[in-house]
C-alpha positions as a Python dict, from the first residue, in 0.01 Angstrom:
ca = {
    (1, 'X'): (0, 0, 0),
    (2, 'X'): (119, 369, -65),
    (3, 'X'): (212, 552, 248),
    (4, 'X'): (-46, 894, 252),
    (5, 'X'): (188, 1147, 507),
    (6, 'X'): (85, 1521, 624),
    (7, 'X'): (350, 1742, 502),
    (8, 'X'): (417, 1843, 859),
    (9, 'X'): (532, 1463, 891),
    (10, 'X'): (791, 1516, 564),
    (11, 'X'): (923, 1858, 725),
    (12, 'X'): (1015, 1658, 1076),
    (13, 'X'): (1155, 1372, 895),
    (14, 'X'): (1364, 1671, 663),
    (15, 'X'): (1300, 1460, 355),
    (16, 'X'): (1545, 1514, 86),
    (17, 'X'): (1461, 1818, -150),
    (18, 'X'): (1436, 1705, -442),
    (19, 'X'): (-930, 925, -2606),
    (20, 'X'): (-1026, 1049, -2831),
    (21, 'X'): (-1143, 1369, -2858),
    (22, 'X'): (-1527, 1436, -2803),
    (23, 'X'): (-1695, 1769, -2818),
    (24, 'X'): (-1886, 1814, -2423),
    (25, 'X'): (-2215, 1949, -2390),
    (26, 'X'): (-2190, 2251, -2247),
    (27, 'X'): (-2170, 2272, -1825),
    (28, 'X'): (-2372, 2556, -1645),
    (29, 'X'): (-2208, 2694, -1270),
    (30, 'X'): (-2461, 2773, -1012),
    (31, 'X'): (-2380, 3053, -810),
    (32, 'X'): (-2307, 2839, -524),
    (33, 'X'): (-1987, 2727, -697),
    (34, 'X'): (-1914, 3094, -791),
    (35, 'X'): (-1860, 3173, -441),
    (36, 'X'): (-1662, 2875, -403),
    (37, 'X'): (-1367, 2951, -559),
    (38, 'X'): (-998, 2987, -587),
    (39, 'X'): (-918, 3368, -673),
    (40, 'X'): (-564, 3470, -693),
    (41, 'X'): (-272, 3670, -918),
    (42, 'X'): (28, 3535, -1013),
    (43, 'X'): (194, 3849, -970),
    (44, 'X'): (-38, 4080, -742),
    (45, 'X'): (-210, 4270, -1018),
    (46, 'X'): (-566, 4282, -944),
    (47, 'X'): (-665, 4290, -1270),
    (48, 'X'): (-489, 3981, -1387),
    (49, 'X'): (-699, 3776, -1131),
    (50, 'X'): (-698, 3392, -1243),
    (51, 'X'): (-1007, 3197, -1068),
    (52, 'X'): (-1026, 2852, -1039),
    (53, 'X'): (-1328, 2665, -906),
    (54, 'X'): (-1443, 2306, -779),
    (55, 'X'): (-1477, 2067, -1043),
    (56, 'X'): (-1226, 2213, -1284),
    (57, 'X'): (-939, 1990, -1410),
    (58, 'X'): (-605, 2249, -1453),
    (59, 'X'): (-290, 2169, -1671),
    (60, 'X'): (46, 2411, -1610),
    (61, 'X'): (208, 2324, -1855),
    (62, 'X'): (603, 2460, -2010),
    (63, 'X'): (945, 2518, -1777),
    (64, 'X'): (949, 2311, -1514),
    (65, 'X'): (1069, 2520, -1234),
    (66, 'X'): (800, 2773, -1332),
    (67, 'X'): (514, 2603, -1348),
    (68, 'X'): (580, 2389, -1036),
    (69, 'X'): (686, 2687, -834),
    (70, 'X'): (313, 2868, -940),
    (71, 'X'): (180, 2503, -840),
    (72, 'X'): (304, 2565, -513),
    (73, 'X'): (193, 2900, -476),
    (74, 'X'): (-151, 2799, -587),
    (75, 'X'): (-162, 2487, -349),
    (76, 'X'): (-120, 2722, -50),
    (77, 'X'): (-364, 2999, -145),
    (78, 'X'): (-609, 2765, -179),
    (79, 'X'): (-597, 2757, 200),
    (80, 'X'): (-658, 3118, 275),
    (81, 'X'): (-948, 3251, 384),
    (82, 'X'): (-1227, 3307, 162),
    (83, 'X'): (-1245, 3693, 178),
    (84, 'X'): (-883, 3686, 69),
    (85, 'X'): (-972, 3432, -227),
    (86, 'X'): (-850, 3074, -61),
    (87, 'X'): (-1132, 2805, -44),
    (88, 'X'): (-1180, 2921, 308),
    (89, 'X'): (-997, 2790, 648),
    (90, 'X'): (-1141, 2414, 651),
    (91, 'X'): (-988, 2371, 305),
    (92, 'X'): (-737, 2052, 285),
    (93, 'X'): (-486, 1990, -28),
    (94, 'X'): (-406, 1661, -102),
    (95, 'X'): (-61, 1627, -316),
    (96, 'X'): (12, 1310, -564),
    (97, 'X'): (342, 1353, -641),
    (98, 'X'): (416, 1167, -1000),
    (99, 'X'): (772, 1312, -1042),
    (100, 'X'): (937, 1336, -712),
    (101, 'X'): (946, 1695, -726),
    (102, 'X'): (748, 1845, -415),
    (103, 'X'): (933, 2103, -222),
    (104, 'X'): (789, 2111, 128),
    (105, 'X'): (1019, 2430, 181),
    (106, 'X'): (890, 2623, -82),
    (107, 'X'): (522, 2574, 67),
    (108, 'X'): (644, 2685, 443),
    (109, 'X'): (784, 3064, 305),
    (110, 'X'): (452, 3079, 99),
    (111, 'X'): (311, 3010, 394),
    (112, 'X'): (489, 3247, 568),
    (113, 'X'): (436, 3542, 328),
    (114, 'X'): (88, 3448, 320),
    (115, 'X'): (63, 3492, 718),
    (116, 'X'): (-55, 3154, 800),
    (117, 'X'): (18, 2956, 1102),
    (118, 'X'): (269, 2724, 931),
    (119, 'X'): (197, 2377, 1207),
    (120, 'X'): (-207, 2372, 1119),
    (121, 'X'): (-178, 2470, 784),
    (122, 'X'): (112, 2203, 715),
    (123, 'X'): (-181, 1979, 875),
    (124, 'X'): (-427, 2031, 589),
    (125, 'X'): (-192, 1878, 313),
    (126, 'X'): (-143, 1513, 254),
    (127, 'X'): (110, 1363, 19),
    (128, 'X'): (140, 1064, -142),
    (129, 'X'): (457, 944, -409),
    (130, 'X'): (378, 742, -688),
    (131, 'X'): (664, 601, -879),
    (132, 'X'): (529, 415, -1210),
    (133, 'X'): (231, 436, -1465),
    (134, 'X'): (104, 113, -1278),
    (135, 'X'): (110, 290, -936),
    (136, 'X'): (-1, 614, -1074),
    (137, 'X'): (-314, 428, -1233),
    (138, 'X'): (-395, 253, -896),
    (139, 'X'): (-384, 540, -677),
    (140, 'X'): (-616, 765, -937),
    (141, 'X'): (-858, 498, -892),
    (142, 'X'): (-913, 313, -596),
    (143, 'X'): (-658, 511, -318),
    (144, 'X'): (-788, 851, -423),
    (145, 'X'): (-1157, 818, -379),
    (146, 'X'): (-1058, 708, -34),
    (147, 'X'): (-840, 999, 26),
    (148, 'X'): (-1115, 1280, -93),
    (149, 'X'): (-1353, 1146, 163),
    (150, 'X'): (-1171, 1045, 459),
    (151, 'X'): (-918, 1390, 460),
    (152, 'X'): (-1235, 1588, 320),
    (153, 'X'): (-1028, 1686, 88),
    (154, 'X'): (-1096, 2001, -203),
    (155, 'X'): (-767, 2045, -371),
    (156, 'X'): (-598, 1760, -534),
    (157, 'X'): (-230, 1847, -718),
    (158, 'X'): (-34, 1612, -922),
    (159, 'X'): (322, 1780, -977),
    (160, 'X'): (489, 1649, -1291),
    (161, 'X'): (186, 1396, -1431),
    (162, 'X'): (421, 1239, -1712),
    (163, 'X'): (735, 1251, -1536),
    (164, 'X'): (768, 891, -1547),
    (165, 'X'): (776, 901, -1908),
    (166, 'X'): (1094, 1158, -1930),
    (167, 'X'): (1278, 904, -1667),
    (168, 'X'): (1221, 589, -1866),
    (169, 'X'): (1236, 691, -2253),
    (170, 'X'): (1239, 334, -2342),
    (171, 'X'): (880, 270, -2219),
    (172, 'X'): (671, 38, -2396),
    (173, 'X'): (364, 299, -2448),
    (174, 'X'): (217, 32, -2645),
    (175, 'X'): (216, -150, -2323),
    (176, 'X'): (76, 64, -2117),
    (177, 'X'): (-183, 251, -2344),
    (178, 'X'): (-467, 119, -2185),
    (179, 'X'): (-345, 245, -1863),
    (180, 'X'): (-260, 594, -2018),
    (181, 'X'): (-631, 576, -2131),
    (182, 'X'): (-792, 531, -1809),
    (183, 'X'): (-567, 813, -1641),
    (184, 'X'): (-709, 1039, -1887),
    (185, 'X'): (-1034, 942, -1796),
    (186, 'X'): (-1007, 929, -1425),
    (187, 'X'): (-829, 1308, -1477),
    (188, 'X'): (-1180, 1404, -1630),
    (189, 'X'): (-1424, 1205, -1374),
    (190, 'X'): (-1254, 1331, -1058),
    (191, 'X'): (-1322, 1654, -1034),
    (192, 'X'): (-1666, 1650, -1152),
    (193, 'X'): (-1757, 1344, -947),
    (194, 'X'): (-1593, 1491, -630),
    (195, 'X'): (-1647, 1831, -657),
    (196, 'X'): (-1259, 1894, -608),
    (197, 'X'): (-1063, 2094, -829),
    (198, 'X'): (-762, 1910, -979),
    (199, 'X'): (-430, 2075, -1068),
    (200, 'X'): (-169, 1887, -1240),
    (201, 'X'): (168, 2003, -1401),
    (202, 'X'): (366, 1882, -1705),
    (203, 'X'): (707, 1980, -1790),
    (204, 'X'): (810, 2063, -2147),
    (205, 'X'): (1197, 2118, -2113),
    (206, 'X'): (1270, 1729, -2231),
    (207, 'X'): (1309, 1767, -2627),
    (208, 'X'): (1392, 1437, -2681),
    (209, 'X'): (1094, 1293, -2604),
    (210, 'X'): (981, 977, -2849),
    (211, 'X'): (694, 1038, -3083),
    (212, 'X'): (490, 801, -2845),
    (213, 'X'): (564, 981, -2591),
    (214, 'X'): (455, 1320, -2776),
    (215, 'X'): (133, 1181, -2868),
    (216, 'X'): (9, 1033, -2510),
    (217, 'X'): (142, 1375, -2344),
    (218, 'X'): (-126, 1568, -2623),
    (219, 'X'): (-432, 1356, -2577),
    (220, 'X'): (-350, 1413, -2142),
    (221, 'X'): (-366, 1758, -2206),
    (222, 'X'): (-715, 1737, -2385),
    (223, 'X'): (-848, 1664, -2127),
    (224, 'X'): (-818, 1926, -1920),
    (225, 'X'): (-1079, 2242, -1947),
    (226, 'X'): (-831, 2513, -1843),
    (227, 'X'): (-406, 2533, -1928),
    (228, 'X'): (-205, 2756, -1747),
    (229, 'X'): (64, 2746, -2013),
    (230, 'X'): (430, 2913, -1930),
    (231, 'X'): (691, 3021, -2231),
    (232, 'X'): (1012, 3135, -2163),
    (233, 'X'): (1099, 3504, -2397),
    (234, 'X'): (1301, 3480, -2661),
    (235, 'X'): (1516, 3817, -2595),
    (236, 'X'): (1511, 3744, -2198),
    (237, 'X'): (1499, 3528, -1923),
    (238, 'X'): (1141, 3590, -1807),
    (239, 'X'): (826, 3434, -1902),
    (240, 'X'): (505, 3506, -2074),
    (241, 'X'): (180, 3304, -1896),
    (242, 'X'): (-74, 3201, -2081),
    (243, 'X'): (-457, 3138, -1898),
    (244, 'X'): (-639, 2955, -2158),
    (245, 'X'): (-1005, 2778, -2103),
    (246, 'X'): (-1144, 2528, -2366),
    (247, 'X'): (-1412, 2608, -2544),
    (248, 'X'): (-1540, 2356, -2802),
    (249, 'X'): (-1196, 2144, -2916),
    (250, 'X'): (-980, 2484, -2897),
    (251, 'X'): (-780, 2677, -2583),
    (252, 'X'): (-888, 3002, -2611),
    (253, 'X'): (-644, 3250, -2386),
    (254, 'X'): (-850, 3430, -2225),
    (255, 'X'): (-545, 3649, -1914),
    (256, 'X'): (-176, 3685, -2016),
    (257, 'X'): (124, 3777, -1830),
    (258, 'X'): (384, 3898, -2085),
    (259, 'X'): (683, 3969, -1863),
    (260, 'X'): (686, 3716, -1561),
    (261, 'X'): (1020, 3640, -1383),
    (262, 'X'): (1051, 3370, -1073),
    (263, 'X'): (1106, 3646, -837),
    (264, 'X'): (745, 3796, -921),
    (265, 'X'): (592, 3427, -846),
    (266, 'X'): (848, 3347, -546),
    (267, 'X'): (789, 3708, -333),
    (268, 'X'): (410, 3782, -228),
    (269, 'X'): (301, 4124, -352),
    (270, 'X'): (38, 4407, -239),
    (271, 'X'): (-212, 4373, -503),
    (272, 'X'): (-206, 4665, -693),
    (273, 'X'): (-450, 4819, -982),
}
């Protein structure tokens, strides 16, 4: 069995750092699930607000550091207080890590710019490792079901969903398509069927990816209804965000940062107009 820990369990241990396409009918929101939702700014412009709400399956997707540092930053405003655009204070965040890549130190000084009492609030994340496609498949079905309603949880975050597939270039996808299938599926049941909202993260700094490898990471990303997609500029070494939400079979951008650098995700700032 998987070990589930609290991530104020992994900060006393000091853990090492380290399908087809088919058009949906269209969903309707009540305003109940308006005013539950995740408001927040990259960046602390208040008119570049991104809002996220239960039932909505979220891809970052581009540099790794990037999108897994916003992960982070996202993961621990979810537990703010409503009025300051968390999910409110009995909010838990349950974190399936796929690639090995959670920092539980990056989530205390978020924390700690955020003003939250860093013991209880390490209290209201779980974590879980998964290490192969096999154990990644198993968890999605059977363990996390489990996890949602014992832990109550509202915020489920896989960092690094493919990360397996970067590590072992010489996987057999052909042997593990029906697998790859199902994850896509489960990704698109789970927050819907849980009313949770579900943020993953997939790296694109490996180039060398196989073809096979190329395809199965496009039809994963299909099947999420919003991308948070990150780009590194060509002329310097910041980053232009991309919010996109799907709308038929296309990603339609719909808030852009243009000039993002890892000190405007990594320091909290006054919002300002």
């Amino acid at each position: 069995m998987l070990e589930l820990s609290s991530m104020s369990n992994l900060i006393a241990e000091k853990p090492n750092r380290i399908m087809s396409i088919q058009q949906e009918p269209l969903k309707l929101k009540t305003a109940y699930d308006y005013l539950n939702r995740l408001s927040f700014t990259i960046n602390g412009i208040c008119n570049k607000t991104v809002e996220l709400l239960l039932g909505d399956a979220v891809c970052l997707v581009g540099d790794s550091k990037m999108i897994n540092l916003i992960l982070t930053k996202v993961g621990v405003h979810s537990l703010m207080p409503k009025k300051y655009g968390g999910f409110g204070r009995n909010s838990n965040v349950f974190i399936l890590d796929a690639g090995n890549c959670t920092d539980v130190y990056q989530f205390v000084d978020f924390m700690k710019q955020y003003g939250l009492n860093i013991k209880k609030t390490l209290k209201q994340i779980m974590i879980s490792r998964v290490f192969t496609v096999y154990q990644l498949t198993h968890f999605l079905k059977y363990e996390l079901p489990k996890t949602i309603h014992e832990h109550k949880i509202n915020v489920v975050i896989i960092p690094e969903l493919l990360a397996m597939f970067a590590q072992e270039p010489e996987i057999n996808i052909r042997g593990v398509e029906s697998l790859l299938r199902e994850i896509a599926d489960l990704l698109k049941e789970v927050p819907s069927k849980y009313k949770v909202l579900l943020i993953t993260s997939i790296s694109l700094d490996n180039n060398k990816l196989s073809p096979d490898v190329l395809d199965v990471r496009n039809k994963v990303l299909s099947m999420f209804n919003k991308h948070i997609k990150v780009d590194m500029n060509k002329t310097n070494d910041k980053f232009k965000v991309f919010i996109q939400e799907k709308q038929d079979l296309d990603y339609v951008t719909v808030k852009k940062y243009l000039s993002l650098s890892y000190e405007d995700v990594l320091i909290r700032k006054e919002m300002s107009s």
